[in-house]
N, C-alpha and C positions, 0 to 999 in steps of 0.2 A: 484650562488646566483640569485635568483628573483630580478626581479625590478617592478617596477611600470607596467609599458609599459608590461611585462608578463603578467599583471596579465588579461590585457583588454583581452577578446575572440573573434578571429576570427572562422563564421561559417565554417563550412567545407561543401564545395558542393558535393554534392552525386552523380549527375547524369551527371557532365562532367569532362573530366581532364584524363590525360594518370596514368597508371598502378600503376608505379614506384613511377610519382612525388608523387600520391594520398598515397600511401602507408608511403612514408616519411611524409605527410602533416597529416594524425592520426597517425602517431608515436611521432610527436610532440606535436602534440591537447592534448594525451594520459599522455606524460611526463609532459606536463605544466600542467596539467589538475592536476595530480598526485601532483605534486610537491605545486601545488596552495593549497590544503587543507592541507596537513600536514602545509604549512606555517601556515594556519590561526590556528592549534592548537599549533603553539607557543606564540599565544596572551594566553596561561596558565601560571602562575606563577609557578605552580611543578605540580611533579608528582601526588600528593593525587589531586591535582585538577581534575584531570580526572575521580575520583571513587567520586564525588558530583552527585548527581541528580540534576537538573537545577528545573525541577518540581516534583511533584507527578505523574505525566501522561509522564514520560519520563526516560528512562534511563539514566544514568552514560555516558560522555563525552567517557566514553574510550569505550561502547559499537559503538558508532558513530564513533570513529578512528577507527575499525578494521571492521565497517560494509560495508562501500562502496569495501572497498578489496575482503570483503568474497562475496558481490556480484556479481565481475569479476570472481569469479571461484565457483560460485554457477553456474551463467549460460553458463559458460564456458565448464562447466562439462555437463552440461544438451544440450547443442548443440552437444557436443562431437568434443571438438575442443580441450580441455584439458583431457588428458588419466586419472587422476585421483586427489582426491582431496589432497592439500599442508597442511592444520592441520584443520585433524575431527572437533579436539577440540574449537579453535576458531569459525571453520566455522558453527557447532551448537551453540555457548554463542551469535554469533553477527549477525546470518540470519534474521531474524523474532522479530520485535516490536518496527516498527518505528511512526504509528501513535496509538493512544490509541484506536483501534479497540475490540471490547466485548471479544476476543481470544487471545488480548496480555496477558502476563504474566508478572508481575511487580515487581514480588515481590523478593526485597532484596534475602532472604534466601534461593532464589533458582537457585542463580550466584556465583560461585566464581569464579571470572572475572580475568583475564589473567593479569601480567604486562607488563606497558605499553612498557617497551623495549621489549617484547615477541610479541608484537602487532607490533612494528615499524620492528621489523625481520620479519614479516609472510609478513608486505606489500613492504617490500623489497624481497619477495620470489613472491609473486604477480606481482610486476613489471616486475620482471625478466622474470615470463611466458608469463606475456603482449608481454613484448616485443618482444621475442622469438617468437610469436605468429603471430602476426604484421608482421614480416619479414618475415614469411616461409607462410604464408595461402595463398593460391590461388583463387582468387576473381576477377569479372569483372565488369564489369560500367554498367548503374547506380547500384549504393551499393542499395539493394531495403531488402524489410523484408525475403527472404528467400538468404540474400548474410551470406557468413561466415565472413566477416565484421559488421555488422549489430549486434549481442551482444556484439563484440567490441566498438562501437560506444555506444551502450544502457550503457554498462559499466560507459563508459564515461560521458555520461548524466545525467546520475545516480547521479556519484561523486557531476557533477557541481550543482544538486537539495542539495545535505547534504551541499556543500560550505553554502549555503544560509539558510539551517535551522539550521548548528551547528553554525552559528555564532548567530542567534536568540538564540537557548540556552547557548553559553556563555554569552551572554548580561543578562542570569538570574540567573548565577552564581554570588557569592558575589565576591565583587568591590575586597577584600582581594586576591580572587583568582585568579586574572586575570591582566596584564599589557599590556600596549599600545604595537603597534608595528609602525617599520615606513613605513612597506607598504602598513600599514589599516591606514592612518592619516581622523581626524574630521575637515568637515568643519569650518573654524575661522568664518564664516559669522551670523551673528544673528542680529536680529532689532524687532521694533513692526510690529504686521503685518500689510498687505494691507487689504481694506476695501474691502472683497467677494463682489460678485454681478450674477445673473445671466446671460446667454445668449444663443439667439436662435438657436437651432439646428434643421434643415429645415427636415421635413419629408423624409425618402428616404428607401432603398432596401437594405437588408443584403445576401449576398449570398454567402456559403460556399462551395466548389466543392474541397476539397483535398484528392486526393489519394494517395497509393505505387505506383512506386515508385514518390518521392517529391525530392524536390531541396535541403531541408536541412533532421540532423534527428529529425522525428517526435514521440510523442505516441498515442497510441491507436485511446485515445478521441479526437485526433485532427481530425483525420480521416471522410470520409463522407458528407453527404449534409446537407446542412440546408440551408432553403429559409426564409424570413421575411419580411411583411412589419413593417418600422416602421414611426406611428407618431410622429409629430412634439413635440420638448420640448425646454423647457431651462435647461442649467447646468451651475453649480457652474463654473465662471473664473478660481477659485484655488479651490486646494485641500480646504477641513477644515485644517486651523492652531490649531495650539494651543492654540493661542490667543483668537480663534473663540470657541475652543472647549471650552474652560475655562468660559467663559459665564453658561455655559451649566452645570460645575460642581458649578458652586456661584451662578445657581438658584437652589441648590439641588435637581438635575436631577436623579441624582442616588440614591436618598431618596423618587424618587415620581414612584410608582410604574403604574401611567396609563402611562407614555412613552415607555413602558417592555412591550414584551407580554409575555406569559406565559413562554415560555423557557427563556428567559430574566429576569423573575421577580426569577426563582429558581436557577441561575446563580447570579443574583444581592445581593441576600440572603446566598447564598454560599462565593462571596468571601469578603475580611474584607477591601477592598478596595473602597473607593469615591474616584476615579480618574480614570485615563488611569494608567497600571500598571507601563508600564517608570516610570511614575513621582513622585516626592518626597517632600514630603515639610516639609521644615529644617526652622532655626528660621530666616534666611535672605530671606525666599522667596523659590518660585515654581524654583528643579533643573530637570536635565532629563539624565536618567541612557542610555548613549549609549554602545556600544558592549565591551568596556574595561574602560571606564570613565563615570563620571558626573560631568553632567557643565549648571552651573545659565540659565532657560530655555531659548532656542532661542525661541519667539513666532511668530517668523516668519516661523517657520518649520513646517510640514506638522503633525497634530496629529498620533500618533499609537494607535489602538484600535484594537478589536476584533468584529467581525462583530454585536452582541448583543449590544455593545455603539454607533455603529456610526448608529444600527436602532431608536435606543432609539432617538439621539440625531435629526435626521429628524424628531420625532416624537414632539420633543420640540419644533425644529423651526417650522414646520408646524401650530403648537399651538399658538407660537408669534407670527409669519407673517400673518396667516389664508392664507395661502396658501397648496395646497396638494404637501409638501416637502418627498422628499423619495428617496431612493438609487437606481441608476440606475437597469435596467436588462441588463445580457449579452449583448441582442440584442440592445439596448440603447448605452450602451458603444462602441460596434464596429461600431453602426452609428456614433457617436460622434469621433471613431478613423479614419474613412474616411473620415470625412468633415473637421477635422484640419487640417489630411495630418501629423499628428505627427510622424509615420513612419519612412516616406522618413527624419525626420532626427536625428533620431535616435544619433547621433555619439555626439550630442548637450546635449542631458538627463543626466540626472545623472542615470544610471544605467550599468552594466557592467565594475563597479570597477574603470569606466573611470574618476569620478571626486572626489568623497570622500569615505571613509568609512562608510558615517552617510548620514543625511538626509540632504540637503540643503533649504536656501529660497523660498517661493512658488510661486515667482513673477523673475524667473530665465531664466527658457525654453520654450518660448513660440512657440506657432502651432497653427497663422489662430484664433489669439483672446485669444487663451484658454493655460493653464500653468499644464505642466506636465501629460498630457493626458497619458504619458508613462514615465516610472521610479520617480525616488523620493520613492514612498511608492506603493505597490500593493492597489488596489481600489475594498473592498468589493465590488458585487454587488448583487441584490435581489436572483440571480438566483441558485437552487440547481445544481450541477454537472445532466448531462443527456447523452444519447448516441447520436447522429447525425445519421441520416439515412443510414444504411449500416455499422453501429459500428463493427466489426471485434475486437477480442482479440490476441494479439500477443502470438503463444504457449509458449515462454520462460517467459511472464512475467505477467501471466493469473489474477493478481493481482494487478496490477500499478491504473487499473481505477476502476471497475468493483466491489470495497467491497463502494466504494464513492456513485455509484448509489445508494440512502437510502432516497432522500431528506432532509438528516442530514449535507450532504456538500456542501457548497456556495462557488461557483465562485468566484475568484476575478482577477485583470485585471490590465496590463500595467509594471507590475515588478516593482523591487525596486532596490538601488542603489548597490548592488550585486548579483543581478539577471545576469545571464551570459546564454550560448550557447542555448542550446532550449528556452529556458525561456521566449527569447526577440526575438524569430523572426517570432511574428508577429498571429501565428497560435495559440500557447499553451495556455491549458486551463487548470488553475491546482485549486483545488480547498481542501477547508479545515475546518474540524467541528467548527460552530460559534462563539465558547468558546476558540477557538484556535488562538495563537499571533503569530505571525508572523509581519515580517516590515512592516505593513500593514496600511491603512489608508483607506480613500473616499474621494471622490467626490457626491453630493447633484444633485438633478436634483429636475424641478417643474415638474410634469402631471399629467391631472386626468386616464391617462388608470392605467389600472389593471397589475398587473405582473402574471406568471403563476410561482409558487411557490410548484407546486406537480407534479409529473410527476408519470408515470405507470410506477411498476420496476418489469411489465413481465421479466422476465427470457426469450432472445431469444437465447442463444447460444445453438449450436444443441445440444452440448455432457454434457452440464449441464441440458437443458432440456429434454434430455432422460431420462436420469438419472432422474431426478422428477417422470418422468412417471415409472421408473421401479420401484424403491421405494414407491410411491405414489399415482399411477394410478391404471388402471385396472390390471384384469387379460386377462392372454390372452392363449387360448387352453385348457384350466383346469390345468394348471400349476401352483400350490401357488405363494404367494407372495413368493421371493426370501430370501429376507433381513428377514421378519418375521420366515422365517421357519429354517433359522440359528442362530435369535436369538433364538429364539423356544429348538432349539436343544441344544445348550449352555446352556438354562436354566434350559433343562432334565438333563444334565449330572453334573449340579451342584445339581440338587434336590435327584441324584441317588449314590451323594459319601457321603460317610458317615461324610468325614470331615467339610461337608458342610450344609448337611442338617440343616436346622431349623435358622441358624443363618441370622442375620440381617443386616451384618454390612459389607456385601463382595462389593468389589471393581475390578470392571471390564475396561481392556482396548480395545479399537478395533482401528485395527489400520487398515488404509484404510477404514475409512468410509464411504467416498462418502458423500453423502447429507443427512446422519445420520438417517435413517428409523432404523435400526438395533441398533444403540444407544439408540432410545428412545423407545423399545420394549425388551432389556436387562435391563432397567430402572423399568420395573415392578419389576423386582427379584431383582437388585443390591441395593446398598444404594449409591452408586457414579459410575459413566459411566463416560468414559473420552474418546473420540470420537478423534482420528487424520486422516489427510490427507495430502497427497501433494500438494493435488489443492486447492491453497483460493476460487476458484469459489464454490467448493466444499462446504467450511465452512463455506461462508457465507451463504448459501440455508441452510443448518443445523443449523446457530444461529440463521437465520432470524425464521425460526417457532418456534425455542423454545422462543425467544421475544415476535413476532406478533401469532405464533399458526399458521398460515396460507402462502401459496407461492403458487404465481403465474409465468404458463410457459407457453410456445405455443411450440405444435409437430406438424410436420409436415403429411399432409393429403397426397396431392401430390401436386408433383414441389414446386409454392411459397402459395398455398392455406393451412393455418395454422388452427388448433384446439387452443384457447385460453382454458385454466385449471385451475382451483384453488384445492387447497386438504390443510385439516387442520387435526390437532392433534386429536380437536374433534372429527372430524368423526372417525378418525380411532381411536380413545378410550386411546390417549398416552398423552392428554393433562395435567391427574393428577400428571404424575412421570418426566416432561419433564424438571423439574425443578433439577434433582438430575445429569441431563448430562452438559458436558462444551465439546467444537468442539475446535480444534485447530491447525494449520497449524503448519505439522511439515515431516522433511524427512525422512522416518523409516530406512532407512541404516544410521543416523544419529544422533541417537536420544536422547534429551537432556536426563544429568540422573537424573532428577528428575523424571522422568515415569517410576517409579519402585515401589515393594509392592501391587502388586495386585493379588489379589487370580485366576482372569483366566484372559486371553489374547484371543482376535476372531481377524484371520489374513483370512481373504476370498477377493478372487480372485485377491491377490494380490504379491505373491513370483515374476509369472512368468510377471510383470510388473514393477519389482526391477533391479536398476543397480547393484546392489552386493546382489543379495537374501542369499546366502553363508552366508556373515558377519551380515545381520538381524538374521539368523536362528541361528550361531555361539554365539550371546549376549543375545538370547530371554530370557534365563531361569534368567541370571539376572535380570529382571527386574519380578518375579513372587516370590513369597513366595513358602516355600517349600509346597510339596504337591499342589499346584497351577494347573492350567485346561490350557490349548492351545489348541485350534479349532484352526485347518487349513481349509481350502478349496483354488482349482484352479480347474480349467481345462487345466491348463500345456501348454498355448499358446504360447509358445516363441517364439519372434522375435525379429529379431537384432538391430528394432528399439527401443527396451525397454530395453533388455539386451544383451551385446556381448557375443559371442557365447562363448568365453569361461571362461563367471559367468553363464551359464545356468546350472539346476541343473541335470537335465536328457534330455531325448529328441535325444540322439546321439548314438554314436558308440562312445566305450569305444578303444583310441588311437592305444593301446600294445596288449590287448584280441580280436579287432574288434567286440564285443559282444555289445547287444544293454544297454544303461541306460536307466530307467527309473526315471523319476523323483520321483514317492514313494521310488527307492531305493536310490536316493541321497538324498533324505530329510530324509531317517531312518541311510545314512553315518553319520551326523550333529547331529540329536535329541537323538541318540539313548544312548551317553554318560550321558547325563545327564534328559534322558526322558522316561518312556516306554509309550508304543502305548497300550489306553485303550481298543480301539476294534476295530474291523475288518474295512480297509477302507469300502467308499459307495459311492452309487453317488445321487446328490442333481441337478435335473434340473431348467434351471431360463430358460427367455426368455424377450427378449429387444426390442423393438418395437422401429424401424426406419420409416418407414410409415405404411399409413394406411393397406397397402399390402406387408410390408415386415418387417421381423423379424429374428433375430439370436432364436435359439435355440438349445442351451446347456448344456452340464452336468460338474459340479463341483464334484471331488472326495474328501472327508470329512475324514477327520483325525484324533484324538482325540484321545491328549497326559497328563500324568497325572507327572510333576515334581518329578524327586525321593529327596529323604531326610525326 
């Protein structure tokens, strides 16, 4: 059994400590870590409470209890430190759709979600490999981003992020569905609040230098340089109370729409709410809905808002005081966290589970003048999420930061009173769309400087931005566009079967998209395009144009001298039909079954980069209508870094005969039952441009299978 005292988080140091101890020291991290979130889904009344939506923009409680699981052996799998996946089936219902990104999928009717004893068996089959894991892996000091520790760890940190968002969604579960526990207990403490005031924070120097390997673990965006000066300001003593914020809704603040700016004002019109959404008011007065209760406001406690009220709400006070009131920037915030010194005492906060469940008084912890610089509530601030100089993408999680660069997602700072292991030490920068709740609150500051509130979402990573460039860019040698001339050919072989000719209404999937050139030139002919990949970098370059029409990347010329790019839809003539494609992240040896019913399938350059190409080629035909189209292409690269040698499908010496395979004869062993081959293979050459003076050039052999029945 849990107690209290488990629940606080000890970091784990990465880069000193002998073998053994460190290895026991994450096998506990791992267990309490484990054990720590199923407790908090006993703050559920029953089982149906898990199949509630909390919102419209969120899944069902029970996809969140079997997600952090399926993420330890999602990337478990994907390191190759786990030989194979523990349930297909959960691991596709619960991989993908945790923030309301334009590619999640939402929709009721296309889950039929697991029960939850089926869930609490899989993550008991999960732990078992953990652990299992943990004990046999061989690893050495410092644990850095290419240690086989190190998705162990990310696993973990994983966990400890849903600890703190599934508790924000059961707090939006109805009261009915939910009961207290007594290791989550609420602060008894409430009063009126203290009278806010400003105060000065002396101009000074922000300087960020964190690299691999780091003392604790880190992600992505922590990573890299960042230099700043900052000017001098004043900030808020306390957080905004509720007390304070309550002014703000009894001068009809959320009725006057010049405090909103325009996202703000469509947001404000949207929801049916005049208040912070906690809050409730019943005939005795303003209560406040915390994670398993509600109780007559404390207006001593720090407000929750979304970052569109707590803009609004500087924009009021500003208006009364005639002062220039407004929410700090990052760089603001981390000056203001070096000149309290609130850090160093960390152990005093209300944050890491260490004093309540709930939010406490805002006149509690103080640091060098100032109250709650860190924990109580995370502290919107102005700044969109951005990369730091030298931003790197970790391969196992190419999607943790990287769909946020949008200037759609805002910073915010200092953690909340269940903010645990990365969260709080010090570096992390986690960031979340301005409509979005979270335990979240602010802090007020006065200045007249400017914030910078747009950043450039060039595309720097090399292998996304080739990709643009192959899809995108020029030609190079008089070699066609690639992606064009397969969509091209897909759309001859649908225009050349009689079953298809003339009709309107055909529905196409490509699976291995890439950055979606090929989707949105299959979109002339289709009437619906449904576009997958593995890589979110991938998808987001594919949504981003079909949103904006336009993506910006840099390749490289030579060494670190870079070509900046833009390419839009317009030019290339795809902008009328870009509207019939949807991009979506998904594992094709996996693949949910609603991706089924489509008259053709386009699978290019993608078998011989599948960890089970076999088991994709083995289910294809399910998911095609009878008489249905499949285009293949590869160039049959195999390597053991994609696929172990023995899921390849050709490429060797056959075991018993010594005779060679080839891989057209191992993909005609699989298709041939339920496929024939409409005509002769061929070959399709592409060419990829790595510098200005160097380039692959290749030939894909082309396939084209017509579904029998």
């Amino acid at each position: 059994m849990l107690t209290r005292s488990d629940l606080i988080a000890k970091p784990v140091i990465l880069n000193q400590g002998e073998i053994e101890s460190k290895r026991a020291e994450i096998k506990a991290y791992f267990n309490l870590t484990y054990d720590s979130y199923e407790t908090l889904f006993e703050s559920l009344k029953s089982d149906e409470a898990y199949y509630l939506r909390p919102c419209e923009l969120r899944h069902p409680l029970i996809f969140y209890f079997g997600h952090t699981a399926t993420f330890f052996t999602n990337k478990l799998v994907l390191a190759k430190l786990l030989p194979k996946r523990i349930n297909p089936k959960i691991e596709s219902m619960c991989a993908i759709g945790v923030d309301e990104m334009s590619w999640d999928d939402l929709n009721d009717e296309h889950y039929d979600w697991p029960s939850v004893d089926a869930v609490r068996q899989y993550r008991n089959q999960v732990r078992d490999a953990v652990n299992a894991l943990i004990d046999e892996v061989d690893f050495s000091l410092p644990i850095d981003w290419q240690s086989p520790m190190w998705p162990i760890m990310m696993g973990i940190e994983h966990e400890r992020i849903h600890l703190e968002t599934s508790s924000v969604l059961i707090r939006q579960l109805p009261l009915d569905s939910v009961q207290p526990h007594a290791l989550f207990p609420l602060c008894p403490n409430s009063a009126s609040a203290p009278l806010n005031g400003l105060l000065e924070v002396p101009a000074g120097e922000v300087n960020i230098n964190h690299h691999d390997p780091a003392e604790t673990y880190g992600w992505d965006n922590e990573y890299g340089e960042h230099h700043a000066q900052v000017a001098s300001f004043k900030a808020s003593t306390f957080l905004a109370s509720n007390q304070e914020f309550l002014e703000f809704v009894e001068a009809g603040g959320y009725d006057n729409p010049e405090y909103w700016d325009e996202e703000g004002n469509r947001w404000r019109q949207f929801t049916p709410d005049k208040h912070p959404t906690f809050w409730m008011k019943k005939a005795d007065g303003w209560w406040l809905r915390c994670m398993t209760e509600e109780i007559p406001m404390p207006w001593n406690w720090p407000v929750e808002v979304n970052y569109l009220e707590a803009q609004a709400f500087c924009n009021w006070k500003g208006h009364q005081t005639n002062r220039p009131i407004r929410l700090p920037s990052e760089d603001e915030y981390l000056r203001l966290l070096e000149f309290s010194q609130a850090q160093k005492l960390q152990s005093q906060a209300n944050l890491n589970l260490q004093q309540y469940a709930s939010s406490t008084p805002v006149d509690q912890f103080e640091s060098n003048g100032f109250y709650d610089v860190i924990g109580n509530v995370w502290q919107w601030t102005q700044t969109p999420i951005y990369p730091y100089d030298g931003f790197k993408v970790h391969p196992l999680y190419d999607d943790f930061t990287t769909p946020t660069f949008d200037n759609q997602h805002n910073l915010f700072k200092g953690g909340s009173w269940i903010s645990t292991g990365n969260e709080i030490n010090g570096h992390s920068r986690y960031a979340f769309r301005r409509h979005f709740f979270q335990h979240a609150g602010f802090r007020y500051i006065e200045s007249e400087q400017k914030v910078q509130t747009h950043f450039s979402t060039y595309e720097t990573d090399n292998s996304v931005s080739q990709y643009c460039e192959f899809h995108y860019g020029e030609e190079y040698f008089g070699v066609p566009n690639f992606a064009r001339a397969y969509a091209n050919l897909s759309i001859q072989a649908v225009e050349e079967d009689a079953a298809f000719k003339g009709r309107g209404d055909l529905k196409v999937l490509e699976v291995g998209c890439s950055v979606g050139r090929a989707s949105f030139e299959l979109a002339k002919r289709f009437a619906q395009v449904t576009g997958l990949d593995f890589s979110a970098r991938f998808i987001q370059v594919a949504n981003q144009l079909k949103e904006s029409g336009n993506v910006l990347y840099t390749i490289p010329r030579e060494g670190e001298i870079m070509e900046f790019k833009e390419s839009t839809l317009a030019d290339l003539g795809l902008a009328d039909h870009a509207h019939k494609c949807e991009f979506l992240q998904q594992d094709a040896t996996n693949l949910k079954p609603i991706f089924s019913g489509y008259d053709m399938i386009v699978a290019v350059n993608l078998i011989d980069r599948l960890y089970e190409p076999k088991k994709f080629l083995e289910t294809i035909h399910q998911r095609l209508n009878d008489g249905g189209l499949l285009l293949l292409a590869s160039p049959y690269t195999w390597l053991e870094e994609y696929t172990a040698k023995e899921h390849w499908l050709g490429g060797y010496k056959d075991a018993h005969s010594g005779e060679n395979v080839t891989t057209l004869e191992g993909v005609h062993a699989i298709l041939d039952t339920e496929f024939d081959l409409v005509k002769a293979p061929f070959d399709l050459p592409f060419v990829i441009r790595e510098t200005q003076r160097k380039f692959q050039h290749t030939m894909s052999e082309v396939t084209l299978w017509k579904k029998k029945g």
